[in-house]
N, C-alpha and C positions, 0 to 999 in steps of 0.2 A: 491896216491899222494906222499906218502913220496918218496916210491921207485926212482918214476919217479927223485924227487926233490934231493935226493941224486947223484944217476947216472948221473942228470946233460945231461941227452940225451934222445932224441927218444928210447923209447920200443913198443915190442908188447906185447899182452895178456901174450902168453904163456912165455916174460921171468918171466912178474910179475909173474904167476902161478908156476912157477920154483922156485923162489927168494923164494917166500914167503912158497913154499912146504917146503923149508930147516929146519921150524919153527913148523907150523903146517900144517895136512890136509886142503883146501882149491880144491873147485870145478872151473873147467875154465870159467863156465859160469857164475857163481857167480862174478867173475875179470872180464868176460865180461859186464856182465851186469851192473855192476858199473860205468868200462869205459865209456861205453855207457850213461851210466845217467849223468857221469861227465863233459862227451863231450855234452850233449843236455844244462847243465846249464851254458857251457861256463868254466867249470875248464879247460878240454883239450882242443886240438886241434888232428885233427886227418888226417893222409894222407896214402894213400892205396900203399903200398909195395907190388907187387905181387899179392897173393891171401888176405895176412894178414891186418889189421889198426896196425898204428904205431903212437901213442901216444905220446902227450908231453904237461907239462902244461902250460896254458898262462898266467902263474905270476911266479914269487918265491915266493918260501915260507917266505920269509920279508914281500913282499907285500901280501900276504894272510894274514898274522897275525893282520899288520897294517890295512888290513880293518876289520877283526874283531875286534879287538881293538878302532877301528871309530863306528863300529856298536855296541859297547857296550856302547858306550863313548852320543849313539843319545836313548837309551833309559831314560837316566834320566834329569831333568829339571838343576838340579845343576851338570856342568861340572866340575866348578871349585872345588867343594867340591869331587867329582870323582875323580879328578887327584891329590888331596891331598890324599886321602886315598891310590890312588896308588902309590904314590910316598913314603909313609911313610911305604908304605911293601917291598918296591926293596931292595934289596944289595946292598953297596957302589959301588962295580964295575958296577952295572946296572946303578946307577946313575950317574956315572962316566958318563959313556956312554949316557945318556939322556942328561947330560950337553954339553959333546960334538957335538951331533945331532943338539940341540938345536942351537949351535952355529955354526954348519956349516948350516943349512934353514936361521940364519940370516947373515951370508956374501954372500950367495948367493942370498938372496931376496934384500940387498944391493948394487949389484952390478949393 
């Protein structure tokens, strides 16, 4: 996914299996097989080039985060006491940033 989400485009197996040789050993089947599991639970999408699948995912990676970040946010009964403890471990710049989020979902649920 990362690959995918950096590059910013359609790949197939073998460039992920290239990219990621530059690093360490890694088997094709192994990146197939994943794709493949990625694509049954809906992370990819997949359309056939030729002989080859040609991969791409169906979110950003913002939006992967933010539903993690939702799925951690539904395992506990006190949200508000969850988003206090998260907000008192960010970095002013993150917070920066969650003030201004926060303020752009309300001009736009305003409008």
């Amino acid at each position: 996914m990362d690959r995918l989400w950096s590059w910013g485009r359609p790949a197939t197996v073998r460039e992920v299996v290239d990219d990621l040789q530059r690093q360490r050993p890694v088997a094709y089947t192994t990146v197939t097989t994943v794709a493949d599991i990625l694509h049954t639970k809906g992370w990819l999408r997949r359309d056939k080039v030729g002989r080859a699948w040609v991969y791409e995912p169906t979110c950003t990676r913002e939006a992967y985060t933010a539903q993690l970040m939702h799925q951690a946010l539904e395992t506990t009964p006190d949200r508000a006491g969850a988003l206090l403890q998260f907000v008192d471990r960010i970095s002013g710049d993150e917070a920066s940033a969650l003030i201004a989020a926060l303020e752009q979902v309300k001009t736009r649920d305003s409008e």
